[in-house]
C-alpha positions in Angstrom: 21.5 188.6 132.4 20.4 185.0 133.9 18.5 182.4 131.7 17.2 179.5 132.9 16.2 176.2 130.7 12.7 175.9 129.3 12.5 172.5 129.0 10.6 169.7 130.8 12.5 166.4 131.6 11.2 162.8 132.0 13.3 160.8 134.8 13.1 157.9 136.2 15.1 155.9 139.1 16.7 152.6 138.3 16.8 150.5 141.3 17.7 147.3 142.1 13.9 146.5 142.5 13.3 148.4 139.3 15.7 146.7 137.3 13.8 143.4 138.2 10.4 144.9 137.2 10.8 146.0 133.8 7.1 146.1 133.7 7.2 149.1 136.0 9.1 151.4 133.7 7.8 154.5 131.7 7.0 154.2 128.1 10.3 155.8 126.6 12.9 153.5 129.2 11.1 150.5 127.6 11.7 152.1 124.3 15.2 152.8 124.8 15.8 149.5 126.5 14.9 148.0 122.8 17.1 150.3 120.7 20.5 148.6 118.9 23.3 148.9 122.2 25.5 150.7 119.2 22.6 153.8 118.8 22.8 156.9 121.3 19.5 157.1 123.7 19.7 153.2 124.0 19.9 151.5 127.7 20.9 147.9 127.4 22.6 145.6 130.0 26.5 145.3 130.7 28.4 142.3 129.5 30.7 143.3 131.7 28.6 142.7 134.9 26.9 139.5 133.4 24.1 141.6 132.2 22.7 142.9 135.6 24.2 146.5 135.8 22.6 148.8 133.0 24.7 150.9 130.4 23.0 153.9 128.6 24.5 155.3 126.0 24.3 159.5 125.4 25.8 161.7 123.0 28.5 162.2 126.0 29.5 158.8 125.5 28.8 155.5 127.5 27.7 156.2 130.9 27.4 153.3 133.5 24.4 153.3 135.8 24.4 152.2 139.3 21.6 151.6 141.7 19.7 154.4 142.5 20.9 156.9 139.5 18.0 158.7 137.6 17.9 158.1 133.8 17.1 162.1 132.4 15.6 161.9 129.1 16.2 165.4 127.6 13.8 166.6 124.7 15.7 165.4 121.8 15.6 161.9 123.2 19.3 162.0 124.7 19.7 160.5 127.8 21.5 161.4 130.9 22.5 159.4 134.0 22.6 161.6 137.7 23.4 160.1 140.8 20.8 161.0 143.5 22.4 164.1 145.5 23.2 165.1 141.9 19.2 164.7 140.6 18.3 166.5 143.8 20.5 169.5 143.5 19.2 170.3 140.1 15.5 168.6 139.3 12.6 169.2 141.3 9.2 168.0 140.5 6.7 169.7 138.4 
């Protein structure tokens, strides 16, 4: 037998422009963007890239956005980062 997933997922796109804008974002980015860097389903910038490149942090481990990616939020608040072709091949829009 096949089974597919019953969930609904939030994404959002993190581009250059969006970055910028953080007024623009959804209601659970903003929340995650003000989570503690050390907790999982936190986005916070990279020290690494003087703060302008994003990190989020999943239960898979640190994940490094880059522009364009989509931020998945899955149900139990852990977040997942997908490249664009990536997004495509599996999401569509409900």
């Amino acid at each position: 037998m096949s089974y597919q997933k019953k969930n609904v997922f939030e994404a959002f796109q993190m581009t250059l422009a969006a970055r910028r804008d953080e007024g623009g974002w959804p209601a659970w980015v903003t929340t995650a963007w003000g989570l503690s860097s050390s907790l999982v389903g936190s986005i916070h910038p990279d020290p690494r890239e003087g703060g302008e490149l994003i990190i989020v942090e999943s239960s898979k481990g640190t994940l490094r956005i880059t522009w364009n990616d989509w931020i998945v939020q899955e149900g139990v608040g852990d977040l997942e980062v997908f490249s664009p072709a990536r997004f495509t091949a599996l999401f569509e829009e409900i």
